[in-house]
The first five atom37 places (N, CA, C, CB, O) and aatype in JSON, in Angstrom:
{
  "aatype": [20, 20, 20, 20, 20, 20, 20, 20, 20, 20, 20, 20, 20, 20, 20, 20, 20, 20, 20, 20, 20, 20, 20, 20, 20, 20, 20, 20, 20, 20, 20, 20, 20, 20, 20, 20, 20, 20, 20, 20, 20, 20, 20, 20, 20, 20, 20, 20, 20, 20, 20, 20, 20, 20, 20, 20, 20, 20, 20, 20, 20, 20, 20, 20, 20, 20, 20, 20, 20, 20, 20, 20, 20, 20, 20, 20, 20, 20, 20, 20, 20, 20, 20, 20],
  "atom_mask": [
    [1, 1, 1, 1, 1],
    [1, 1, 1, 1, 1],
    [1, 1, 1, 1, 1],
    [1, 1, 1, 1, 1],
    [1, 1, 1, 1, 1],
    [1, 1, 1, 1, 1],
    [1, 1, 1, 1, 1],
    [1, 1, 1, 1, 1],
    [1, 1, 1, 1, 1],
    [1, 1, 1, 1, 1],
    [1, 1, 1, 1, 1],
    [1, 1, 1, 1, 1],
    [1, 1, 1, 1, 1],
    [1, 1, 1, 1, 1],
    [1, 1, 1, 1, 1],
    [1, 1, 1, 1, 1],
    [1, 1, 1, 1, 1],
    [1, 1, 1, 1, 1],
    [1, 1, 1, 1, 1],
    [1, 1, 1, 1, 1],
    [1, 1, 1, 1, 1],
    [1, 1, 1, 1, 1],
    [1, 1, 1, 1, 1],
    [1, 1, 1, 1, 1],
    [1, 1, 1, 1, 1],
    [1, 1, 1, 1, 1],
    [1, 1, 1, 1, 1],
    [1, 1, 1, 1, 1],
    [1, 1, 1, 1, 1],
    [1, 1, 1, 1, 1],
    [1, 1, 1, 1, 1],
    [1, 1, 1, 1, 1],
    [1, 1, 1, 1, 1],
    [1, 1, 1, 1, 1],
    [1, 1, 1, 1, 1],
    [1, 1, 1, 1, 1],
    [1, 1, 1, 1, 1],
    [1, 1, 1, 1, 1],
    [1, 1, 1, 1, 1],
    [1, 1, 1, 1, 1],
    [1, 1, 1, 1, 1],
    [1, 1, 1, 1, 1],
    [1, 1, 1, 1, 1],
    [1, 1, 1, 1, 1],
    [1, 1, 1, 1, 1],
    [1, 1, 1, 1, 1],
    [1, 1, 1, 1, 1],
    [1, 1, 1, 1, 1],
    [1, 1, 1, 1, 1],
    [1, 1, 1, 1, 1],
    [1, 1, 1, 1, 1],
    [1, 1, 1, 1, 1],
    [1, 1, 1, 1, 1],
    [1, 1, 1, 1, 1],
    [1, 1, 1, 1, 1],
    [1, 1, 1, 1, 1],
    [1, 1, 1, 1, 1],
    [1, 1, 1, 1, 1],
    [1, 1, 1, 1, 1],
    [1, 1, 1, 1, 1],
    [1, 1, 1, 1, 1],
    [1, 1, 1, 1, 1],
    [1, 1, 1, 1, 1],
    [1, 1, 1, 1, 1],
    [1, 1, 1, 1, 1],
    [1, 1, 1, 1, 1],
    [1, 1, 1, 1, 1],
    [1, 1, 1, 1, 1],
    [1, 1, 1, 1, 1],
    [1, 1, 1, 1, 1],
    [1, 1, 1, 1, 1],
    [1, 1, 1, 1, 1],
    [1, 1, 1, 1, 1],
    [1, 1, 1, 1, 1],
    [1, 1, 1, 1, 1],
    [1, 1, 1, 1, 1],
    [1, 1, 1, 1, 1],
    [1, 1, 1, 1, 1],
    [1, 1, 1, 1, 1],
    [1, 1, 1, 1, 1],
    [1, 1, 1, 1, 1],
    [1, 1, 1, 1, 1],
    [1, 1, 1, 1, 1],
    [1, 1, 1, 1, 1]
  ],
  "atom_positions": [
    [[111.58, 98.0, 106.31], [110.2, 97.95, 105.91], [109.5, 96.74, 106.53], [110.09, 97.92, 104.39], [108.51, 96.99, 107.21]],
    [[109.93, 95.27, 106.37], [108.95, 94.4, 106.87], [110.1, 93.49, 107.72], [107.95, 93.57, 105.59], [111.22, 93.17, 107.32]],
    [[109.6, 93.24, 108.75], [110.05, 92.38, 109.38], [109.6, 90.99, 109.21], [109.96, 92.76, 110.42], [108.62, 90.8, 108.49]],
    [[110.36, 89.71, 109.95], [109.64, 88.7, 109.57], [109.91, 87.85, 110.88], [110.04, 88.09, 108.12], [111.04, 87.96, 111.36]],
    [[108.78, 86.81, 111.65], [109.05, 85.85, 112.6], [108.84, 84.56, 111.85], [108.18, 86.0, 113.87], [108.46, 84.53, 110.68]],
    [[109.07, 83.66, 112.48], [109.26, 82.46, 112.22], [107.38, 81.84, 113.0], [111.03, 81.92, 113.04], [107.15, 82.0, 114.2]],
    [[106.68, 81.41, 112.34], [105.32, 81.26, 113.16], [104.88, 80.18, 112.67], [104.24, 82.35, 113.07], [104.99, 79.97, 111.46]],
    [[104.29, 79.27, 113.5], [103.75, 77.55, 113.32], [102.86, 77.69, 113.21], [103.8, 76.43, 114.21], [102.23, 78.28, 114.09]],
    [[102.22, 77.22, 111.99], [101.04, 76.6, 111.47], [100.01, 75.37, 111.99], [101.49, 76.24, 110.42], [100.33, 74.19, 111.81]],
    [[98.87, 75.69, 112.58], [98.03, 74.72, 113.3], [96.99, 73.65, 112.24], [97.06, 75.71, 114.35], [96.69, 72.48, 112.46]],
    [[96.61, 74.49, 111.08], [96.26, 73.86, 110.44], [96.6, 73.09, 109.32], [95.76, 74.28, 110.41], [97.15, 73.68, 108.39]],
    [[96.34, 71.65, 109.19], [97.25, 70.58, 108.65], [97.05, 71.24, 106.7], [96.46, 68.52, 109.18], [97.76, 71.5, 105.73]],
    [[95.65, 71.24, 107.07], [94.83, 71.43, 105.55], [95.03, 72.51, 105.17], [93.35, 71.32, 105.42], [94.22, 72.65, 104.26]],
    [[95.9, 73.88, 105.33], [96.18, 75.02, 104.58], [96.79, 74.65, 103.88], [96.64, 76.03, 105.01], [96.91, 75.63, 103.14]],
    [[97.43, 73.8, 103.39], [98.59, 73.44, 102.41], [100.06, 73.87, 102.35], [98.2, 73.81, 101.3], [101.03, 73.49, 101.68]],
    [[99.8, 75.07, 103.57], [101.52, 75.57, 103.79], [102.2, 74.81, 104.73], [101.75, 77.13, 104.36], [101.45, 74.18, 105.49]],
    [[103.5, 74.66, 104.92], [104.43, 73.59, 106.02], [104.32, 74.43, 106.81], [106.05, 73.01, 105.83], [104.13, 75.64, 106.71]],
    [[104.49, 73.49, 107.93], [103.74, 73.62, 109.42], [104.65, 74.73, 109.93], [103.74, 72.07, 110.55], [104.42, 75.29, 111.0]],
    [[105.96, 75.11, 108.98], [106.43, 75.66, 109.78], [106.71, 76.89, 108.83], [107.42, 74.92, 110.51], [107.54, 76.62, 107.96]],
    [[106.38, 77.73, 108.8], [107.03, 79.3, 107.34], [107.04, 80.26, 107.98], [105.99, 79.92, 105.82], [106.41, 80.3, 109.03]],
    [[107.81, 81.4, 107.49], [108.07, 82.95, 107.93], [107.31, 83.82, 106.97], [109.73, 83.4, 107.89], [107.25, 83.85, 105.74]],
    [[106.73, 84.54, 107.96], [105.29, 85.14, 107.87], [106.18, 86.62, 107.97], [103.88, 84.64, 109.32], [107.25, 86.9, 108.52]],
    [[105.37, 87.29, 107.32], [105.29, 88.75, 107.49], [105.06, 89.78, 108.88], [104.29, 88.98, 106.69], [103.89, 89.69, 109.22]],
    [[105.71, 90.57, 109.63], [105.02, 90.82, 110.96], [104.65, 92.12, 110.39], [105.93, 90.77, 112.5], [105.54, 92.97, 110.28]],
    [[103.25, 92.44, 109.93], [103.22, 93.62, 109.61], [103.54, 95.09, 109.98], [102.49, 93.55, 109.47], [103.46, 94.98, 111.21]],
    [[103.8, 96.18, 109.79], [103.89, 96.86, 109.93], [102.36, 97.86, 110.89], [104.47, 96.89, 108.82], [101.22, 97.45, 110.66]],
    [[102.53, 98.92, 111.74], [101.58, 99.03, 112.25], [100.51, 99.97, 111.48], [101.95, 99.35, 113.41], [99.5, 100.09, 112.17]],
    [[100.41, 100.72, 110.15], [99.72, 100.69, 109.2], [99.11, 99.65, 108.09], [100.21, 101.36, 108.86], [98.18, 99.85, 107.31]],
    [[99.72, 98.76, 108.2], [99.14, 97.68, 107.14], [98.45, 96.27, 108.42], [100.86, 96.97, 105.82], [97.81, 95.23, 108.24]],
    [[98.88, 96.81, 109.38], [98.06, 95.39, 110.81], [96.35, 95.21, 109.88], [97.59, 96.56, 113.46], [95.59, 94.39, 110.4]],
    [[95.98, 95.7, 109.02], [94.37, 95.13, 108.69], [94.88, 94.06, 107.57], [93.03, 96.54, 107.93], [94.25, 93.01, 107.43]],
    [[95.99, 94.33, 106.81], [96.15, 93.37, 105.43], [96.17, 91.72, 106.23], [98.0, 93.8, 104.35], [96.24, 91.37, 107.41]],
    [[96.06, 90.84, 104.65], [95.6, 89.58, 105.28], [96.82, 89.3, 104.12], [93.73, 88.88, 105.3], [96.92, 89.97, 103.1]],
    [[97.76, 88.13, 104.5], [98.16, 86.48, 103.81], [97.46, 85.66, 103.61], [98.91, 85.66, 104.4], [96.77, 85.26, 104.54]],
    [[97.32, 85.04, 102.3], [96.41, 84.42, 101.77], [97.25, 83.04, 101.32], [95.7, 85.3, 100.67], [98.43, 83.14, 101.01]],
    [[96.5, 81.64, 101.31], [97.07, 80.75, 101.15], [96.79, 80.27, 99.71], [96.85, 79.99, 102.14], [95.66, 79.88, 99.4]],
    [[97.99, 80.31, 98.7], [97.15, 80.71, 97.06], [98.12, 78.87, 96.67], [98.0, 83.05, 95.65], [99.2, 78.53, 97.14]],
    [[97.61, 78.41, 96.14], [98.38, 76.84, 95.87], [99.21, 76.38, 96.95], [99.43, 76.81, 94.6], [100.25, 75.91, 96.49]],
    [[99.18, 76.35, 97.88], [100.06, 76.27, 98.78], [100.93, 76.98, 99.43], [100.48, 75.73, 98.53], [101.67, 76.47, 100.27]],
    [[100.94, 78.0, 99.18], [101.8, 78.83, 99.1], [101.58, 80.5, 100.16], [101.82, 78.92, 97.54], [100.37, 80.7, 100.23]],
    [[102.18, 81.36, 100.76], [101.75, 82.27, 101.34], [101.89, 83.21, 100.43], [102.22, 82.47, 102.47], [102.99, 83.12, 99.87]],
    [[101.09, 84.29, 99.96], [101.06, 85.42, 99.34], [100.25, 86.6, 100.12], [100.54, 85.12, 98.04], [99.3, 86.7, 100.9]],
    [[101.0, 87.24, 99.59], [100.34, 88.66, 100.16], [101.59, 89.23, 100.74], [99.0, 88.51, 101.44], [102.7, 88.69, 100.76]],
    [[101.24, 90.58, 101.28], [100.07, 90.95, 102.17], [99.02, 91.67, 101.28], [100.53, 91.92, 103.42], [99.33, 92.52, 100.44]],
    [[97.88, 91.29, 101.51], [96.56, 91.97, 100.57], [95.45, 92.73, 101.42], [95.66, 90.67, 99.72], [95.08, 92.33, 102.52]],
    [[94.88, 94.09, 100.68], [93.7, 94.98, 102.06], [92.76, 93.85, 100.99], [93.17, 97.6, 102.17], [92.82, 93.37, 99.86]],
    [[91.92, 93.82, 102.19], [90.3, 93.57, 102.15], [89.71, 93.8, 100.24], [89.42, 95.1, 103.45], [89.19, 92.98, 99.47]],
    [[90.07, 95.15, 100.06], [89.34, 95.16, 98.66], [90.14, 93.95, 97.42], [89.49, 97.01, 98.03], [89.58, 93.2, 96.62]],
    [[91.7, 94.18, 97.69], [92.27, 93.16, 97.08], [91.92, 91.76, 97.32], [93.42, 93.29, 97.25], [92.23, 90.91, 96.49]],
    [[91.34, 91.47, 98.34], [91.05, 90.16, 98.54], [89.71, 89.88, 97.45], [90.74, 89.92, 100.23], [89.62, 89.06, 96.53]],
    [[88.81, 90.8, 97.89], [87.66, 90.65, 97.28], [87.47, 90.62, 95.91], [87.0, 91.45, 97.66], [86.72, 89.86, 95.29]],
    [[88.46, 91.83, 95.3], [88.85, 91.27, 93.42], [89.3, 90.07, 93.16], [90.06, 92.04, 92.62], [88.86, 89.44, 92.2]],
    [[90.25, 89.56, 93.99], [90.48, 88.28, 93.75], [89.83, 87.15, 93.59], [90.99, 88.04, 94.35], [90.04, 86.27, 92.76]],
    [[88.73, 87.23, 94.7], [87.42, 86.17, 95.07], [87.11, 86.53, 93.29], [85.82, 86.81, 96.71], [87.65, 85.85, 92.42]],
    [[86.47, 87.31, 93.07], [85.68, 87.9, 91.44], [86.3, 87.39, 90.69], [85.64, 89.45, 90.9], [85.71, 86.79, 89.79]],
    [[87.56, 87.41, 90.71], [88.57, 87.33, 89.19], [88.7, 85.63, 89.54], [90.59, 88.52, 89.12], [88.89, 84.93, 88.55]],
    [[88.64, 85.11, 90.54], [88.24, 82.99, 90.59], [89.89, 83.13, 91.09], [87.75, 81.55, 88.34], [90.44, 82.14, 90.61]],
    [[90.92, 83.94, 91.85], [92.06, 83.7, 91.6], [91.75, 82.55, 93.76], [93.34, 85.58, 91.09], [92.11, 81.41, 94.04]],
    [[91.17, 83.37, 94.49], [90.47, 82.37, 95.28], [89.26, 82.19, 95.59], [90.81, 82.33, 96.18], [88.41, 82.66, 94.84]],
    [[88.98, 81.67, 96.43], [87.58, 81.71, 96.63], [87.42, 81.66, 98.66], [86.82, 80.13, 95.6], [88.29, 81.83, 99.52]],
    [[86.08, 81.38, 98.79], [85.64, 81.77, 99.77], [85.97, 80.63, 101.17], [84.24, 82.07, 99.35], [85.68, 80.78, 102.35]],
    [[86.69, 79.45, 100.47], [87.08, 78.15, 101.14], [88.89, 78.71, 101.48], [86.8, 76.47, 99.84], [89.44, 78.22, 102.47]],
    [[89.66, 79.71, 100.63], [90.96, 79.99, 100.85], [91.2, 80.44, 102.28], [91.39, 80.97, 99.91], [90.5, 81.24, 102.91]],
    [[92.02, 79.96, 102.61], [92.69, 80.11, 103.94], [93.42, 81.59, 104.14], [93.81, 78.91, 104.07], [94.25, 81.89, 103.28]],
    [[93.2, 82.49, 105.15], [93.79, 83.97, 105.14], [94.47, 83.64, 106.27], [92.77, 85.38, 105.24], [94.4, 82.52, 106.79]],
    [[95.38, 84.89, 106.84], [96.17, 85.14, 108.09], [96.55, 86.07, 107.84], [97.12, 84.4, 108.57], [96.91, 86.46, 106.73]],
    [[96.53, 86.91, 109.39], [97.21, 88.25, 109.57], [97.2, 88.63, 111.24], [96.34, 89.45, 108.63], [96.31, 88.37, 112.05]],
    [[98.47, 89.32, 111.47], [99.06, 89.62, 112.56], [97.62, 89.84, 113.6], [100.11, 90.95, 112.28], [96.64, 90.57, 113.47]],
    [[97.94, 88.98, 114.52], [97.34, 88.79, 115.46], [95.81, 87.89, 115.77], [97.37, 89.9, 115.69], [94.84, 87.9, 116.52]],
    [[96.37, 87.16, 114.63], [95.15, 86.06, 114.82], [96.27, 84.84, 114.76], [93.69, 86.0, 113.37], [97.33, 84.76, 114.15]],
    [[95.64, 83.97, 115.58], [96.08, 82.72, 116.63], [96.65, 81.5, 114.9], [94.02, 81.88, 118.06], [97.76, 81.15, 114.5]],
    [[95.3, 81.26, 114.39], [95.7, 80.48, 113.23], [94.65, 81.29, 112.24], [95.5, 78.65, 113.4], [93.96, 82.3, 112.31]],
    [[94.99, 80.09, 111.13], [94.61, 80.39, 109.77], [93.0, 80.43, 109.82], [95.22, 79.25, 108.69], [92.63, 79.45, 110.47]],
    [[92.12, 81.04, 109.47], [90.59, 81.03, 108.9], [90.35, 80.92, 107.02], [89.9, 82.69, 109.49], [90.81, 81.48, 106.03]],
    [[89.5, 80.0, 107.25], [88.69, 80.27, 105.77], [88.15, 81.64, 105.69], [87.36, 79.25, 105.52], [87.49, 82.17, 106.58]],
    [[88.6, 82.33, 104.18], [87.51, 83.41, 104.46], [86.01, 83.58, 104.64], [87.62, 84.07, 103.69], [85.52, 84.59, 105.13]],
    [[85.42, 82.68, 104.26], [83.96, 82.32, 104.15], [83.84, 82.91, 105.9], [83.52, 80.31, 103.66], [82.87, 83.58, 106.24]],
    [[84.98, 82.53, 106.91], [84.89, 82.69, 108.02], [85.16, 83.84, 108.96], [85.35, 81.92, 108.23], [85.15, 83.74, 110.19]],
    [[85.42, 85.07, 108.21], [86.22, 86.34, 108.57], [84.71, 87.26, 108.0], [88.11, 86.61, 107.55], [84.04, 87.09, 106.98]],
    [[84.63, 87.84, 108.66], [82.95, 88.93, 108.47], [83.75, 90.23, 107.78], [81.86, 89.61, 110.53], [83.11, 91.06, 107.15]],
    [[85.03, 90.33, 107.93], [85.61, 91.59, 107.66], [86.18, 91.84, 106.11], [86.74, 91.74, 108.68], [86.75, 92.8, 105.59]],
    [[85.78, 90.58, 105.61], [86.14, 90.3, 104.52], [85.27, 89.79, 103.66], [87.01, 89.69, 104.62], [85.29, 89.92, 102.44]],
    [[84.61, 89.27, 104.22], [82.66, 88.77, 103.35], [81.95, 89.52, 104.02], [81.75, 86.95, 103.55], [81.96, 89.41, 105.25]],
    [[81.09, 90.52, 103.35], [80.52, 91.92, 103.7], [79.24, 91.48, 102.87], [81.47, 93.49, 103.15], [78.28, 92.25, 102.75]]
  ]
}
């Protein structure tokens, strides 16, 4: 089901170590995002799950996302595909 690589972290301020094993998604779930929740990587979450989350205060719009095939981490405030 999921594979996993070993992938370096560029940004100091996500709160995750520079260095963690990430999810390589699968080629039906390539839209879900990892989310950086206390430090921590969680997920994989679609778009609508992200957005209940934002609602329910579990993150907000400053939380750090990632997903297969983006270089580093973005704030979501910074992803259009996800603030609609």
């Amino acid at each position: 089901m999921w594979r996993t690589i070993a992938y370096h972290l560029h940004k100091a301020d996500v709160g995750i170590p520079s260095h963690v094993v990430l999810p390589v998604f699968e080629r039906d779930r390539a839209g879900d995002y990892v989310v950086a929740v206390d430090g921590h990587p969680t997920g994989p979450y679609t778009v609508t799950r992200l957005n209940e989350m934002m609602r329910e205060g579990i993150i907000t719009a400053e939380s750090y996302v990632w997903r297969s095939g983006m270089s580093d981490w973005l704030r979501i405030k910074d992803c259009p595909d996800i603030i609609k």
